[in-house]
C-alpha positions as CSV (number, residue, x, y, z in Angstrom):
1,X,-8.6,-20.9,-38.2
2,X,-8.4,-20.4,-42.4
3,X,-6.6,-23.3,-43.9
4,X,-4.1,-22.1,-47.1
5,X,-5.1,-23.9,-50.2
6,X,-2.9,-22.7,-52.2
7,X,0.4,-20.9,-53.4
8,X,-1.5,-18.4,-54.5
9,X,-3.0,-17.2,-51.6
10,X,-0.3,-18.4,-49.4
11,X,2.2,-15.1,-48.5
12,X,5.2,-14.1,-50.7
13,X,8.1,-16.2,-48.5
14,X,6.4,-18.8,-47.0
15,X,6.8,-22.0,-47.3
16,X,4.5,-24.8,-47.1
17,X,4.6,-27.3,-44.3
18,X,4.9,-30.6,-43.3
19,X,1.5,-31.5,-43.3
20,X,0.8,-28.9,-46.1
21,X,3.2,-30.4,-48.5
22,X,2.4,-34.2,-47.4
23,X,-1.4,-34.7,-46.5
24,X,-0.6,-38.6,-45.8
25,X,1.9,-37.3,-43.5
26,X,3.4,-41.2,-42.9
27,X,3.3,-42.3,-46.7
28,X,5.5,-39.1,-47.5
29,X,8.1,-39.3,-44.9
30,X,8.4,-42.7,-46.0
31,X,9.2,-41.9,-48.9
32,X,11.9,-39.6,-48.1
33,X,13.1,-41.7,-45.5
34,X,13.3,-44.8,-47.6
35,X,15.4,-42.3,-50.4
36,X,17.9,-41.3,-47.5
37,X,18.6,-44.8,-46.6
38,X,19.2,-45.9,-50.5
39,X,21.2,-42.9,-50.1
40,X,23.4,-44.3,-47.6
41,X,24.5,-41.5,-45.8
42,X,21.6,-41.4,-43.0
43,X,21.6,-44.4,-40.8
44,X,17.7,-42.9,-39.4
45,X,16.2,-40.3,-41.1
46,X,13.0,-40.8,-39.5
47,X,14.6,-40.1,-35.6
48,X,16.3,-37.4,-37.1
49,X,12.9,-35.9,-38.3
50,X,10.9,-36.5,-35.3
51,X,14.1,-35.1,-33.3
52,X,13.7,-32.0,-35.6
53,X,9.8,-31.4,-34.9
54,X,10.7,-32.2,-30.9
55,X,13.5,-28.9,-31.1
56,X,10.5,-26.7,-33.5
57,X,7.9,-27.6,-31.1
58,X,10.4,-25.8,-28.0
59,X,10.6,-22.3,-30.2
60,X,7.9,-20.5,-28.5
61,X,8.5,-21.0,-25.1
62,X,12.5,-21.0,-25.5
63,X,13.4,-19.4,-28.5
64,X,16.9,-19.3,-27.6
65,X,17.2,-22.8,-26.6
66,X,15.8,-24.5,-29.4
67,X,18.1,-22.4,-32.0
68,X,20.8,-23.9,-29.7
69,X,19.4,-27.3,-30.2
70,X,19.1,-27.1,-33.8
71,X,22.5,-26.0,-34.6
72,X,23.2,-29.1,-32.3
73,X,20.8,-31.3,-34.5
74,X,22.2,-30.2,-38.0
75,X,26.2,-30.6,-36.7
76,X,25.7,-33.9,-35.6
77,X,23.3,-34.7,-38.7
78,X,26.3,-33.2,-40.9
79,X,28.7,-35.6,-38.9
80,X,27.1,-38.5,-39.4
81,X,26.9,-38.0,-43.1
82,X,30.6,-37.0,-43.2
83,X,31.2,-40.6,-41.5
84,X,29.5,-42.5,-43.9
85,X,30.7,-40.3,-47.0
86,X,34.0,-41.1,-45.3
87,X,33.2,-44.8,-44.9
88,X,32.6,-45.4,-48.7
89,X,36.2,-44.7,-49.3
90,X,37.4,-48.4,-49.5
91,X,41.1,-49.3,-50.9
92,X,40.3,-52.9,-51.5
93,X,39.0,-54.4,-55.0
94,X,35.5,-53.2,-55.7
95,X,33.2,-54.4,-58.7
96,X,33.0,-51.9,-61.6
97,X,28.8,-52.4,-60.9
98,X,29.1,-51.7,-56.9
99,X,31.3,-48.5,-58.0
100,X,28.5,-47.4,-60.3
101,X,25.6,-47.6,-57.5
102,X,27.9,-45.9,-54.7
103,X,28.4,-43.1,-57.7
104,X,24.6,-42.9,-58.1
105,X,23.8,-42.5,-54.5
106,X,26.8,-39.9,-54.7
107,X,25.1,-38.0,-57.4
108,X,21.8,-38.2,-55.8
109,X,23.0,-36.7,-52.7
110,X,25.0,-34.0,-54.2
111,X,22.0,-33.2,-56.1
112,X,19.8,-32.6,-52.9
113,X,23.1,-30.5,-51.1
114,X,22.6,-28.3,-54.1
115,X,19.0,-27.6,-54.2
116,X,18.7,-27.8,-50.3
């Protein structure tokens, strides 16, 4: 089996994987797991990635199904983010400096929605 080494040779359209994108597969997913929880709007991002690899690993043999079950994955993904969007909304008295990080993590996120 060839292994892709490159963009170049990789085809027009495809993106890289995973493992292609992260050799240390842990030490990235760590990474963007740790971001999602500074973030604040994931409570696991790690279950919801291995979660996602369980419903790509069911494609072949149930095509249907796992379509289903991805649709299912990124509603209740969206819900949870709506929640804790939803939860920062607070009508007590907040300091000026915890109003600043929440706006960061805000921004952050926002970014990511856009370039997603």
């Amino acid at each position: 089996m060839a292994t892709v080494s490159s963009d170049a040779e990789r085809e027009p359209g495809l993106q890289a994987t995973p493992a292609e994108e992260f050799p240390d597969r842990s030490e990235g997913q760590a990474a963007a797991d740790d971001s999602a929880a500074r973030v604040g709007l994931l409570t696991n991002a790690a279950a919801l990635r291995d979660e996602w690899q369980r419903v790509q690993g069911t494609f072949v043999d149930d095509p249907q199904r796992a379509v289903r079950e991805a649709s299912m994955l990124v509603e209740r993904t969206l819900e949870e983010i709506r929640v804790n969007v939803t939860s920062g909304h607070t009508s007590g008295t907040i300091s000026t400096e915890d109003l600043r990080v929440n706006f960061q993590r805000y921004r952050e996120f926002f970014q990511r929605l856009l370039s997603a």
